[in-house]
N, C-alpha and C positions, 0 to 999 in steps of 0.2 A: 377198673381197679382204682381204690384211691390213694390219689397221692401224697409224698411224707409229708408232717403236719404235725408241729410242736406247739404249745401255749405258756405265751409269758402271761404271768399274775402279780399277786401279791399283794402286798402294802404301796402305799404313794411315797412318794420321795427316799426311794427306796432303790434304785439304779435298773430299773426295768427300761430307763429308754438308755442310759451307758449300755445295756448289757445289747440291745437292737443294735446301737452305734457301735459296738465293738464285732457284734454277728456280723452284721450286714459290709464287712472290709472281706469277707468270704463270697467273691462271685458267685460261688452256690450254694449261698444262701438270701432268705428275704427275711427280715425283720425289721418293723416296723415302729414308731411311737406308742400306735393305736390305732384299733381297727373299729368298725362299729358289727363284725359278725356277732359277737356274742349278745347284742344288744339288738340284732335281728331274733337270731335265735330267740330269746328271751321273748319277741313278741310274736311269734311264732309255735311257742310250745302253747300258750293258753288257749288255742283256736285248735287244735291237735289233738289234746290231752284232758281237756275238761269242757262239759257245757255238750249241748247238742251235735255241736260237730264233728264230738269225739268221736260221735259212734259209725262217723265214714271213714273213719281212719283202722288200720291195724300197725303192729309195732312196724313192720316192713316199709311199710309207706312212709312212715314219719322217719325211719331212718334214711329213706332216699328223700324226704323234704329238707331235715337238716343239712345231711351233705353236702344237696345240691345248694343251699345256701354259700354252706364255704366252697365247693369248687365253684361256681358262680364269680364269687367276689375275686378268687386268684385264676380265674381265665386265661387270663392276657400273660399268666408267668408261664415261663418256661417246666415241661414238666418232671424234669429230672433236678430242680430247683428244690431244696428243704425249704417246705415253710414256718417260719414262727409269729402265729397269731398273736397280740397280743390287746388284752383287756382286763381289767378289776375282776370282773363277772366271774372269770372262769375257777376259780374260785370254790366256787359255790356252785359247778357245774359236773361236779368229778363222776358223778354216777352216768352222765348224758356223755360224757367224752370217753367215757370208758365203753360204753357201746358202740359208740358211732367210729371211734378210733383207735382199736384196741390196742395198739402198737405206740400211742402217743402217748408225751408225757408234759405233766404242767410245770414250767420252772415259778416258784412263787422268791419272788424277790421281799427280804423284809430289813427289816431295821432297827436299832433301839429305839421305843415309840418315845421316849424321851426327846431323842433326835430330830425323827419324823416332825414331832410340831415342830419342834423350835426351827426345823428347816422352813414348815410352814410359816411360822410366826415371822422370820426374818424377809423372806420372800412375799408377806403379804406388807411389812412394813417396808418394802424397797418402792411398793406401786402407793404413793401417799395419796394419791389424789383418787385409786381406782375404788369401788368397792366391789371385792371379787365374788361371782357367786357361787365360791365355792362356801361362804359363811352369810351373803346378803345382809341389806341394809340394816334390816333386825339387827344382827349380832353382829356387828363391826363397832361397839364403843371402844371394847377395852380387852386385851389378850383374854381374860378369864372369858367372853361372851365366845370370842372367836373360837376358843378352845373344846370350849361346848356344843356348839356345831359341829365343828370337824369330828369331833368322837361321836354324839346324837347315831342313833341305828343306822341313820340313811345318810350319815355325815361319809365326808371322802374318806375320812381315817374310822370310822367308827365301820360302816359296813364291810370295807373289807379286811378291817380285823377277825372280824365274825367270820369271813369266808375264809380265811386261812386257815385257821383254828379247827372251821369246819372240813375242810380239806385234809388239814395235820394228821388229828385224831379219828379220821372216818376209816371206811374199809376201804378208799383205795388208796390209802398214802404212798403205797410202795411207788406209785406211778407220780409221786411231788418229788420234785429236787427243790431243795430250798436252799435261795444263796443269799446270804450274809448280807451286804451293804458294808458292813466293816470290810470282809475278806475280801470283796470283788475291788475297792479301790488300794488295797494295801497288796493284792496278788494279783491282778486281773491276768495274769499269763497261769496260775495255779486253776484258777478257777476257768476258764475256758478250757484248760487240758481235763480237767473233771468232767465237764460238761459232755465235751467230745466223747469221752470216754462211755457213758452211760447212754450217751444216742447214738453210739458207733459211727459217728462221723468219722471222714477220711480226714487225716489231717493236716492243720493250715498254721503256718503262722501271724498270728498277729499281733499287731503295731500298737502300741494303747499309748504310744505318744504323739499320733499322727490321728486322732481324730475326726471325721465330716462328718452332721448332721443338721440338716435342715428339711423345713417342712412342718417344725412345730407352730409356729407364729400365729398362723389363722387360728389354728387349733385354741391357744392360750387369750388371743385377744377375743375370742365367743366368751370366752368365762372370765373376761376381765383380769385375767391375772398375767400379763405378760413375765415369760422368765419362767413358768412352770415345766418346761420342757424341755429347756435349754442344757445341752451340753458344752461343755470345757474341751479346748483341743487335746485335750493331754490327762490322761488318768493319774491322779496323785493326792492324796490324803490331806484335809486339814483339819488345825486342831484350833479352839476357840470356847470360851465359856458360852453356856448359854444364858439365853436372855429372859427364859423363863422362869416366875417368881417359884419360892423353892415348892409351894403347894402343889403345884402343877405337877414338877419335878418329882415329888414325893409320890403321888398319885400313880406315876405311872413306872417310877422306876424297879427294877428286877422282873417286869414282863417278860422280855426275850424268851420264852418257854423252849425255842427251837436250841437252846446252847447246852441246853440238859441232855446229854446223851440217854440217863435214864428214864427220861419223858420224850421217850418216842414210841410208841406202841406199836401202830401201822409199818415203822421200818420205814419212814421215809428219806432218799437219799439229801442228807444237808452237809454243805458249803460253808463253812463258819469256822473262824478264827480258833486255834488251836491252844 
């Protein structure tokens, strides 16, 4: 039988590693920064799914070849342990997780994309000397180049805008909880009692002024960008103009699509400010 097994997503700079840091103060649970199953997975279905090899496979097999991916990577945890996967990917994986785990559900964490750069923008301007590659040496003259990158299809903000969206509006939305980034640092005890609520966890209280997490470091200095990861000891809101010129600003503002109650078709469960 497999074991319980939830998936963070979403958008970048969008409190998916707060929301692991505030899970993981529950002894049973695990939540992570980030994991690389989904980016197994990912190179895994092409060998499975298409091409000559397909034809040694049936759905049966490839569903104990996924699995055993993710029970594989969580071995070593305890098995009465809730897991929370987390990755971009999954995202864009909603038809493949709804087979494999029909019981699971994906929290996609998002944000005003407004914000999201200019989080980026300020975060890439703190590393002066680094060039991160999350936009490389090309596009690092000038916010407008960096900006274009990050949105670009395969950019950090650009493709998994497309997988949320894709997720939002598909046929298994009912299985997304979408949480805010406004609502999770302005409530963070509102929105864990939601959460609990929809995965029937037993319930826990917790701390969101009492903070640990580490472990991201390695992770941030492979991509040049140290500070990408990093959490704050203490959950709490701030407020600050941004630094982005207003073109930028103009571009992307009124996206939020998930605050529209009347644009949710699928009925997915969201987390957002009232």
């Amino acid at each position: 039988m497999s074991r319980t097994i939830h998936f963070i997503s979403g958008l970048p700079r969008s409190g998916s590693t707060l929301l692991a840091a505030l899970l993981r103060q529950n002894p049973m649970l695990r939540a992570e920064m980030s994991s690389p199953v989904a980016v197994l997975c990912e190179r895994v279905l092409p060998v499975i799914g298409h091409g000559e090899y397909a034809t040694m496979f049936d759905d049966q097999l490839r569903r104990q070849i996924l699995n055993g991916l993710v029970d594989s990577y969580y071995a070593g945890t305890p098995e009465e342990t809730v897991l929370f996967d987390t990755n971009r990917a999954w995202c864009a994986h909603m038809r493949v997780l709804a087979d494999l785990r029909p019981g699971a559900f994906v929290i996609a964490c998002v944000r005003d994309p407004v914000w999201i750069i200019d989080s980026f923008e300020r975060l890439l301007r703190r590393n002066t000397y680094l060039v991160s590659k999350l936009h490389g040496v090309a596009h690092s003259a000038t916010v407008f180049d960096r900006v274009e990158q990050l949105m670009a299809v395969q950019g950090a903000f650009g493709a998994a805008w497309q997988a949320v969206q894709d997720a939002y509006y598909g046929e298994f939305a009912h299985r997304l909880i979408v949480v805010d980034y406004d609502e999770l640092v302005a409530d963070p005890v509102r929105v864990l009692a939601a959460l609990y609520d929809v995965l029937q966890l037993a319930p826990f209280e917790h701390d969101p002024n009492a903070l640990a997490f580490e472990g991201g470091q390695a992770f941030d200095a492979a991509l040049n960008t140290p500070g990408l990861h990093a959490v704050r000891p203490r959950v709490e809101r701030t407020h600050r103009r941004t630094i982005l010129p207003p073109q930028i600003v103009k571009r992307l503002a009124g996206t939020s699509f998930w605050r529209d109650p009347a644009h949710n078709p699928g009925g997915a469960f969201v987390i957002a400010p009232e």
